[in-house]
C-alpha positions as CSV (number, residue, x, y, z in Angstrom):
1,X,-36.6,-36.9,21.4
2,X,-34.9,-37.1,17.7
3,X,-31.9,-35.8,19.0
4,X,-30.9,-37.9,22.0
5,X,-27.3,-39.9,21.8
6,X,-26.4,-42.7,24.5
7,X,-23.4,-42.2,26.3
8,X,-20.1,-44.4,25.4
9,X,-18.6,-46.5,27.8
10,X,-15.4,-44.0,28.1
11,X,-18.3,-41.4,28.6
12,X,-19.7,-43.5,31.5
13,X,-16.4,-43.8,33.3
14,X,-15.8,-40.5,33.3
15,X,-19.1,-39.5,35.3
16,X,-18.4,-41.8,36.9
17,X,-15.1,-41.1,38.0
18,X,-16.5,-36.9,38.4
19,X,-18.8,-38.1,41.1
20,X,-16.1,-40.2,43.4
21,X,-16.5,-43.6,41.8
22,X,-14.7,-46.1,40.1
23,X,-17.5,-48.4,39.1
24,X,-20.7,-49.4,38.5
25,X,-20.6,-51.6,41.4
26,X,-19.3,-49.1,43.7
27,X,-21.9,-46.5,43.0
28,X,-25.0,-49.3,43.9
29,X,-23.3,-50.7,46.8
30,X,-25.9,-49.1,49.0
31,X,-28.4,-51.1,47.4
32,X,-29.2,-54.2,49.0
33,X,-28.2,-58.0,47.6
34,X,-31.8,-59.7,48.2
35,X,-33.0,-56.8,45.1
36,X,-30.2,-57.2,43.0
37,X,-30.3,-58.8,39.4
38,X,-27.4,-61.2,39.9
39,X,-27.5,-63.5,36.2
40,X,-28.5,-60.1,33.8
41,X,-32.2,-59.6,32.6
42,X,-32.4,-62.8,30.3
43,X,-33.5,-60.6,27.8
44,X,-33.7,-62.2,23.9
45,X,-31.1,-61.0,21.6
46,X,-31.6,-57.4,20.0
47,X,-32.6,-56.5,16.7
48,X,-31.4,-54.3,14.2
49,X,-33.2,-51.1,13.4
50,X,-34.7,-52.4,10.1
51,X,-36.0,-56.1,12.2
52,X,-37.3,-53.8,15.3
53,X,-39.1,-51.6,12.9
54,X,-40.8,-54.2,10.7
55,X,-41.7,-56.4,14.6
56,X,-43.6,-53.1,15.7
57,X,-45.5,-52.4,12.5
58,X,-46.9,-56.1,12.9
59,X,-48.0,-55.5,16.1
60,X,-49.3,-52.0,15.2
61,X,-51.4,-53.9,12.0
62,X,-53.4,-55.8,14.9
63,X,-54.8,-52.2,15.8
64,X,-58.3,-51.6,14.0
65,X,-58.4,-48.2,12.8
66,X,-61.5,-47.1,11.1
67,X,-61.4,-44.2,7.9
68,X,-64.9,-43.7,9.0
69,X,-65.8,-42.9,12.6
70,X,-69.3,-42.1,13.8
71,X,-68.9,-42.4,17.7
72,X,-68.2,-40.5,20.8
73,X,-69.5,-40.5,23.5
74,X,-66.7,-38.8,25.5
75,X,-63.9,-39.2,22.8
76,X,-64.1,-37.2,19.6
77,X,-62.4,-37.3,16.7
78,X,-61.7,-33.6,14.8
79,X,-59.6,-32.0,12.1
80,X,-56.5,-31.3,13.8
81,X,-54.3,-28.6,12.3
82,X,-50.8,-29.4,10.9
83,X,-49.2,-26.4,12.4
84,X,-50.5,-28.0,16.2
85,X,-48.6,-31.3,15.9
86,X,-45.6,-29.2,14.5
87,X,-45.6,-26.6,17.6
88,X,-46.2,-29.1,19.9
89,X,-43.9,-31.2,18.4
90,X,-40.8,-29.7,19.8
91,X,-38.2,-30.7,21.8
92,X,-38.6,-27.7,24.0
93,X,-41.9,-28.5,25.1
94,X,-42.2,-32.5,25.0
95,X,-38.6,-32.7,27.8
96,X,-40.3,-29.8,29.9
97,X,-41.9,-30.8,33.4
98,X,-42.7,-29.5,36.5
99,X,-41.6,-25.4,36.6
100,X,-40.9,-24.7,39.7
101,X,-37.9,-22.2,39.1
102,X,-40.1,-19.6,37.6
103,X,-37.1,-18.0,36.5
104,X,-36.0,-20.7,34.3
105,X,-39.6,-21.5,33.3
106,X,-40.9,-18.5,31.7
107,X,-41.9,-19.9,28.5
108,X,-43.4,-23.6,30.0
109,X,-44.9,-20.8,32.4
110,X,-46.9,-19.0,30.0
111,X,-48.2,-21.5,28.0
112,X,-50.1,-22.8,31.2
113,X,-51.0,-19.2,31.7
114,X,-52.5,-18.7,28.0
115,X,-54.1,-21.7,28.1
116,X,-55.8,-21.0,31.6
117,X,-57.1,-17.6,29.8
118,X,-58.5,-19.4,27.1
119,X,-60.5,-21.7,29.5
120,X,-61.6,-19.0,31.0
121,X,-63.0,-17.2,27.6
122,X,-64.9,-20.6,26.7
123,X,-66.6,-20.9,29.9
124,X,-66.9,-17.5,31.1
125,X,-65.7,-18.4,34.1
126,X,-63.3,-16.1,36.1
127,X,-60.1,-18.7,37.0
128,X,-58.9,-22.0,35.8
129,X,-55.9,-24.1,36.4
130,X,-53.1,-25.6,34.5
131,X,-55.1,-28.8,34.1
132,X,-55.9,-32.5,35.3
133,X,-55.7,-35.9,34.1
134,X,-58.8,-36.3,32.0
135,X,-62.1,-35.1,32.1
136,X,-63.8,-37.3,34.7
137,X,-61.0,-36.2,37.0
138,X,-61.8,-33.0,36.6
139,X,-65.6,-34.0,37.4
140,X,-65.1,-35.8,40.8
141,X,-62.3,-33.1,41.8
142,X,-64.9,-30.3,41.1
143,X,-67.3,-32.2,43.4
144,X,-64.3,-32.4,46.2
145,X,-63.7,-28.5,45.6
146,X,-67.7,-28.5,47.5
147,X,-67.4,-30.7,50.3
148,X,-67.9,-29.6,54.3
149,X,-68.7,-30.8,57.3
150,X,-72.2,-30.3,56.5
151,X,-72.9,-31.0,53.0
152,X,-71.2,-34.4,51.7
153,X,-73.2,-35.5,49.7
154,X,-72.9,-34.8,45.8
155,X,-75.9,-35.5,43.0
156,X,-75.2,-36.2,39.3
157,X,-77.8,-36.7,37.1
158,X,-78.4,-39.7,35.5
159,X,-78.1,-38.1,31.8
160,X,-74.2,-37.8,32.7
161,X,-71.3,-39.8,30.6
162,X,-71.5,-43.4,32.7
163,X,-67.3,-43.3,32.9
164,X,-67.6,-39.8,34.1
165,X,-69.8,-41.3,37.0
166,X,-67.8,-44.2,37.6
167,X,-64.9,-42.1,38.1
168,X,-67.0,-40.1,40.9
169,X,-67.8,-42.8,42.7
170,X,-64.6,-43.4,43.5
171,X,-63.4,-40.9,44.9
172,X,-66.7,-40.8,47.3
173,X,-65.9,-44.6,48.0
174,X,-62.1,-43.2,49.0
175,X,-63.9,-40.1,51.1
176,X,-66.7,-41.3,52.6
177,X,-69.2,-39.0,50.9
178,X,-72.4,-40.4,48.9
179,X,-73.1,-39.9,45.5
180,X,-76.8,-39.9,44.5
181,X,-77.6,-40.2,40.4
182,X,-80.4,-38.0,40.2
183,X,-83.4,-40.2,37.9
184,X,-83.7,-38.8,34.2
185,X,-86.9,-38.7,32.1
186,X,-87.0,-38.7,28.2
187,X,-83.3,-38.6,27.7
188,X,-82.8,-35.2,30.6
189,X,-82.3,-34.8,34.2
190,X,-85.5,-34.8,36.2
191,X,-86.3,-31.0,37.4
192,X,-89.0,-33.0,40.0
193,X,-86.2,-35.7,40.9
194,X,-83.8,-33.4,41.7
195,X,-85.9,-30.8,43.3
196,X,-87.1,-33.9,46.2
197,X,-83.4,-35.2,46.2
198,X,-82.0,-31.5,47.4
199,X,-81.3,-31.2,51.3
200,X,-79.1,-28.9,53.7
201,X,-76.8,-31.9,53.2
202,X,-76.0,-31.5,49.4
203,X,-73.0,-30.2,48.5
204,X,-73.6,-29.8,44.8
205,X,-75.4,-31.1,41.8
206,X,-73.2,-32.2,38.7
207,X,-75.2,-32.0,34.9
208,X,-73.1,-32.4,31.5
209,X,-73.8,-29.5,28.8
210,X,-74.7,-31.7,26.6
211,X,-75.8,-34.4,28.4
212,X,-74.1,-37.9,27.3
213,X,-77.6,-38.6,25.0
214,X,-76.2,-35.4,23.2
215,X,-79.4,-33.2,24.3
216,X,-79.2,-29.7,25.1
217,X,-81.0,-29.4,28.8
218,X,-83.0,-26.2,30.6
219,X,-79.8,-25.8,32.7
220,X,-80.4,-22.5,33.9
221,X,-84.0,-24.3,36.0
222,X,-81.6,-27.0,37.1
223,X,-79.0,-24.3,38.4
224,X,-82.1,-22.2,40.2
225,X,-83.1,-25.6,41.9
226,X,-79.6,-26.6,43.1
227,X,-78.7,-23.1,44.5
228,X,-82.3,-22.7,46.2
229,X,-81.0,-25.2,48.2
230,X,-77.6,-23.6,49.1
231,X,-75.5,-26.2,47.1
232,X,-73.3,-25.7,44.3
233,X,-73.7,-26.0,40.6
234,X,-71.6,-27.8,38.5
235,X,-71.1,-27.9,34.6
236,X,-69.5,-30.7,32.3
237,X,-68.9,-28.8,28.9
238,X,-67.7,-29.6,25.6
239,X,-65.1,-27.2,24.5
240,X,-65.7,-27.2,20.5
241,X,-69.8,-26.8,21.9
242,X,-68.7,-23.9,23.6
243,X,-68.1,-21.9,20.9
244,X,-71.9,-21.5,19.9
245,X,-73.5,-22.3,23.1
246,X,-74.2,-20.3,26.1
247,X,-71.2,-20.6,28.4
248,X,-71.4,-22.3,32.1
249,X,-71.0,-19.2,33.1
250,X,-74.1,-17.8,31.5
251,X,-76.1,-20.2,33.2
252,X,-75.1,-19.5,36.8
253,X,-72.2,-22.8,36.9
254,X,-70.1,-21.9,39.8
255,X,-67.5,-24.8,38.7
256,X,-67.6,-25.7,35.2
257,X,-65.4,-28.9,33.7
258,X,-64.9,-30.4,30.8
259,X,-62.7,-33.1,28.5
260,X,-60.1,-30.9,27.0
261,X,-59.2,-33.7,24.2
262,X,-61.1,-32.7,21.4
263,X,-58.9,-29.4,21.4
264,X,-56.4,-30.8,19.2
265,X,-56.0,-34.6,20.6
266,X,-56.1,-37.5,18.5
267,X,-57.7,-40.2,19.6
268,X,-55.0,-42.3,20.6
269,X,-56.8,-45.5,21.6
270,X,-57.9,-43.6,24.8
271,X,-55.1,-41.1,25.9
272,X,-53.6,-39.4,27.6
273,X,-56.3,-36.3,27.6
274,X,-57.2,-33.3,29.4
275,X,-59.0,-32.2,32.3
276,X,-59.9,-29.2,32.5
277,X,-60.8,-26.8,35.7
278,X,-62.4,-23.6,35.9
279,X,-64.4,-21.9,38.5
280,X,-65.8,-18.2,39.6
281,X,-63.6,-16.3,41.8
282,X,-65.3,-17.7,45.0
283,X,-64.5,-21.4,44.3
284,X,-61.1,-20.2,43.1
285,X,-59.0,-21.0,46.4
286,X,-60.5,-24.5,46.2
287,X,-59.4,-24.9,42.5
288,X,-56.7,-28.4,43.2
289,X,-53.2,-28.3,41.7
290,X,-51.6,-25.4,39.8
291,X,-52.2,-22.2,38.6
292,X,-50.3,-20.3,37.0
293,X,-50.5,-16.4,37.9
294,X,-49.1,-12.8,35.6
295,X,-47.0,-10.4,37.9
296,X,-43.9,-8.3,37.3
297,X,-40.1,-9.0,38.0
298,X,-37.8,-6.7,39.8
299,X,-36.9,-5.2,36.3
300,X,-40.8,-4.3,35.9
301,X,-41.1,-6.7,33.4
302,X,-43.8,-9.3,32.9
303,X,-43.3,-12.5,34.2
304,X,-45.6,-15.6,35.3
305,X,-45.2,-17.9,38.5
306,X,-46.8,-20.6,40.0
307,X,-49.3,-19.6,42.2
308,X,-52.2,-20.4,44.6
309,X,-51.5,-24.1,45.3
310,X,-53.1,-25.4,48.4
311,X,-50.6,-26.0,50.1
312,X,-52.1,-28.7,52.0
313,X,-51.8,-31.3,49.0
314,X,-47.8,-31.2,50.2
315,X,-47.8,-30.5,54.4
316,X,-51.0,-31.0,55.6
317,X,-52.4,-34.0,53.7
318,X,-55.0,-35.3,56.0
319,X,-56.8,-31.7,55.6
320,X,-56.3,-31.4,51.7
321,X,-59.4,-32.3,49.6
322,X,-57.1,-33.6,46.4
323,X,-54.0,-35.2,45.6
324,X,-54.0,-34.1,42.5
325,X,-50.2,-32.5,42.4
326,X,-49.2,-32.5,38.8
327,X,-51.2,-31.9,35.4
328,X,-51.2,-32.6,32.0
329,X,-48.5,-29.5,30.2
330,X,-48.2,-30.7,27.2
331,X,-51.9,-31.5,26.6
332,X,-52.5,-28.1,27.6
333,X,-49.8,-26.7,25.7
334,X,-51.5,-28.5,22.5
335,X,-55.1,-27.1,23.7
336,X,-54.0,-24.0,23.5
337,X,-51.9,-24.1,20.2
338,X,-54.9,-25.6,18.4
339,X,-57.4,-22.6,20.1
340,X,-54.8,-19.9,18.6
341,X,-54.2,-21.6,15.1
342,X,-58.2,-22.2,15.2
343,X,-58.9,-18.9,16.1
344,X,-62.5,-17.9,17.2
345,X,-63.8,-18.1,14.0
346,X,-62.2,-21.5,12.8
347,X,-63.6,-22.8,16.6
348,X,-67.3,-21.4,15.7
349,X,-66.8,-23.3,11.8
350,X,-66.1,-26.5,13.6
351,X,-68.8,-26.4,16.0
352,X,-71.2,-25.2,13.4
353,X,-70.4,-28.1,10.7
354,X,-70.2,-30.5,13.8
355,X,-74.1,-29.5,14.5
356,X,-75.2,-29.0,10.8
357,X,-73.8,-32.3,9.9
358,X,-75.6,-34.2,12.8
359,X,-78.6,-33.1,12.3
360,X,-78.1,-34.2,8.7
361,X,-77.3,-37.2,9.4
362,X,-80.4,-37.9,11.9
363,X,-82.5,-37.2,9.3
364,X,-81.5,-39.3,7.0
365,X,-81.4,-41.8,9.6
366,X,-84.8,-40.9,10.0
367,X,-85.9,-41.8,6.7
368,X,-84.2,-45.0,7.0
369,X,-86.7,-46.5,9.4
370,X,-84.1,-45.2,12.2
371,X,-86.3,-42.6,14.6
372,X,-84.7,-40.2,16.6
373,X,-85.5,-41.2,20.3
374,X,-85.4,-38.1,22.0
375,X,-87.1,-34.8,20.6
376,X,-85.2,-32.6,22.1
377,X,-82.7,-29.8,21.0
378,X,-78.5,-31.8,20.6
379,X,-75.3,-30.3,19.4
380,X,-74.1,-33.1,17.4
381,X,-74.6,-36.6,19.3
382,X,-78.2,-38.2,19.3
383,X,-79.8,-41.1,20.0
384,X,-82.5,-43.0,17.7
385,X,-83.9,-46.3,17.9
386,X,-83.5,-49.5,15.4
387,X,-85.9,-51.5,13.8
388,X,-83.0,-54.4,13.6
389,X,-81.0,-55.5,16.8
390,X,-78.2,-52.8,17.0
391,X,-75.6,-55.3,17.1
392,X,-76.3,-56.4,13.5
393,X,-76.2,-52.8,11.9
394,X,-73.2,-52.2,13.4
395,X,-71.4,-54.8,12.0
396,X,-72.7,-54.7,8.6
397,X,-71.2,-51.4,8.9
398,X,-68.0,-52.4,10.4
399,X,-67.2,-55.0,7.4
400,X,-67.4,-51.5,5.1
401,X,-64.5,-49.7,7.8
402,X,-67.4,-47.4,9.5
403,X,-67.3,-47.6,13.4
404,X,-71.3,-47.1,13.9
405,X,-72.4,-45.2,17.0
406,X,-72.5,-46.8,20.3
407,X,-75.2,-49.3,21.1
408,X,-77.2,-48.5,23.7
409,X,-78.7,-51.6,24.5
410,X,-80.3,-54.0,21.5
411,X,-82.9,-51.0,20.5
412,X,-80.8,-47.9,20.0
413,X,-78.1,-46.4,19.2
414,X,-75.4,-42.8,20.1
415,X,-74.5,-41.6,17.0
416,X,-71.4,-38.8,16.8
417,X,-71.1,-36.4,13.7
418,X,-68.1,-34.1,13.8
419,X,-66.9,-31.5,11.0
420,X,-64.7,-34.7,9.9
421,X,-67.6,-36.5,8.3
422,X,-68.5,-35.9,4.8
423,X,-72.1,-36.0,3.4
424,X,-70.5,-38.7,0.9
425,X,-69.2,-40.7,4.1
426,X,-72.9,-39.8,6.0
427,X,-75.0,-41.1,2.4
428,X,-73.1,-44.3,2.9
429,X,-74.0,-44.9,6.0
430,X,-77.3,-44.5,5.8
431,X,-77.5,-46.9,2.8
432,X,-75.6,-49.6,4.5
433,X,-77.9,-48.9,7.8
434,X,-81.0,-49.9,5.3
435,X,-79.2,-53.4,3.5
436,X,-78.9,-54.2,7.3
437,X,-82.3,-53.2,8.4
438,X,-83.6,-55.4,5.1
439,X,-84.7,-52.5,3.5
């Protein structure tokens, strides 16, 4: 917004004056005297450029930002290009909104529709739309998309991200519908849980790829079970995963979901992130919000347009099952810039290092008297136990600027690798883990 200039007073009148009024006062009159400011804002004086500037760096220098970050657990931090934040980074794109005059869209238009593509390509799935708020949005709308007169009531397993469930519970407490947490043993879903817990009145069965401990589950017996039953399957996935793993798709997902925010999003002390929505053509029709579809103009030419929207979000509210009515463009827009700059083979590097570094890392943690708790296959978050309460490594290795993983309890601990870390950075850590385990 670098280029923006307030308007003059002699700028003012003249708008004014173009739209039939002489005044301020004259143009509000319509509003009513019980909600109007009568004695101004009572606002303090202003600062100059230089005092506003100095005023927001000491508020900024309360923040706590780490140089050394090993945690996730739903929020990842990755090397993010400098071309992204460039591309993203103008004007253009930042002012752009809702584009509902295809004709004046195109470009806004097509980045939604590249971006849907790429979705598509990561999770094998046949359709996706131009996004949601966050992740866990784009959980409990998936479970909506399932919901009849018959089936209401939706499973999650236990082994899911705990804000993720949160989040889908509610929107059952808004709907009326029941979620059940399907039990987990060793650090996965329960095959034998879930197989008593499926009725004719399940709608679907939600399971995170990888789960929130980090582990890798057998999600193509989980799928079986769930659509032995008639319900649908659903799939939380971790896009910079999905470039080495078997897709959603591959394992039978008829909705698959994910947190878009490792795809070129900082951090930024929580958002705003990605959800993102894809399904198989079946559950298409059900997708909520927009999607953005290819055709041809009346020249022959190609052109995109909005396309598919239930219509019932706008006309027929009490039968829509979402609200959702908007999404997140420019998220999206940076998802799919970093995917393109990234290429396949930059995406497979990252999720390679991200894995390699991890398991590095673990065992080294290992050898420092830290075991891993679960032994099963993870990508690159895992779980180990502590010989000292959690509480007191982690800030033994807070004092040195490293955010530790996240506690689980007092006896263990989620710990994050991403291609970010360094084996320098991971060495460290491992030695200030033992000075805090007294070793």
């Amino acid at each position: 917004m670098g280029r923006f200039v307030v308007s003059t007073p002699e700028e003012q009148q003249e708008m004014l004056k173009s739209i039939g009024f002489q005044s301020f006062e004259e143009l509000f009159a319509d509003v009513p005297e019980a909600v109007r400011v009568k004695d101004g804002l009572k606002l303090p004086e202003g600062l100059s450029e230089m005092e506003a500037f100095d005023y927001l760096s000491s508020l900024a220098g309360k923040n706590q930002v780490f140089p050394h970050v090993f945690r996730g657990a739903g929020a990842y931090r990755h090397y993010i290009p400098a071309a992204v934040k460039r591309i993203t980074g103008k004007e253009e794109f930042i002012t752009s909104y809702t584009p509902y005059q295809a004709e004046i869209s195109q470009g806004l238009l097509q980045s939604i529709f590249e971006y849907q593509t790429m979705m598509c390509e990561l999770t094998g799935m046949d359709a996706a739309n131009a996004s949601v708020y966050d992740g866990a949005t784009a959980a409990a709308e998936a479970a909506a998309m399932c919901i009849d007169r018959k089936r209401r009531n939706i499973l999650v397993s236990a082994t899911t991200n705990p804000e993720v469930i949160r989040v889908i519970q509610t929107y059952c407490f808004g709907s009326g519908n029941q979620l059940i947490l399907v039990p987990e043993k060793d650090g996965e879903t329960d095959p034998e849980a879930l197989k008593n817990l499926l009725n004719a009145e399940t709608a679907c069965f939600y399971v995170q790829q990888p789960n929130f401990y980090g582990i890798l589950e057998d999600y193509e017996a989980l799928g079986e079970l769930t659509h032995g039953c008639g319900a649908k399957f659903l799939m939380g996935f971790n896009p910079i995963a999905a470039a080495i793993l078997k897709t959603p798709a591959g394992y039978g997902a008829d909705i698959a979901v994910g947190e878009g925010q490792p795809l070129g999003l900082s951090l930024n002390f929580g958002g705003p992130y990605l959800g993102i929505m894809t399904a198989t053509a079946a559950m298409m029709r059900k997708l909520p919000g927009r999607i953005v579809g290819q055709t041809v103009d009346a020249a022959g030419n190609r052109a995109f347009v909005l396309t598919l929207q239930a219509r019932e979000q706008h006309i027929r509210r009490e039968k829509a099952s979402s609200n959702v009515c908007s999404n997140q463009a420019l998220c999206a827009l940076t998802a799919g810039v970093y995917l393109s700059v990234m290429g396949p083979d930059g995406l497979i590097q990252a999720a390679e290092q991200c894995t390699s570094k991890a398991h590095y890392l673990q065992e080294a943690l290992a050898g420092a008297g830290l075991p891993l708790a679960f032994e099963k296959p993870y990508f690159h978050e895992f779980v180990t136990g502590t010989p000292a309460p959690a509480q007191i490594i982690l800030e033994r290795l807070e004092r040195e600027g490293y955010l530790g993983g996240l506690p689980l309890g007092e006896s263990k601990i989620l710990w994050c690798v991403t291609e970010r870390n360094t084996r320098k950075e991971m060495d460290e850590l491992v030695s200030l883990v033992k000075e805090a385990c007294g070793k």
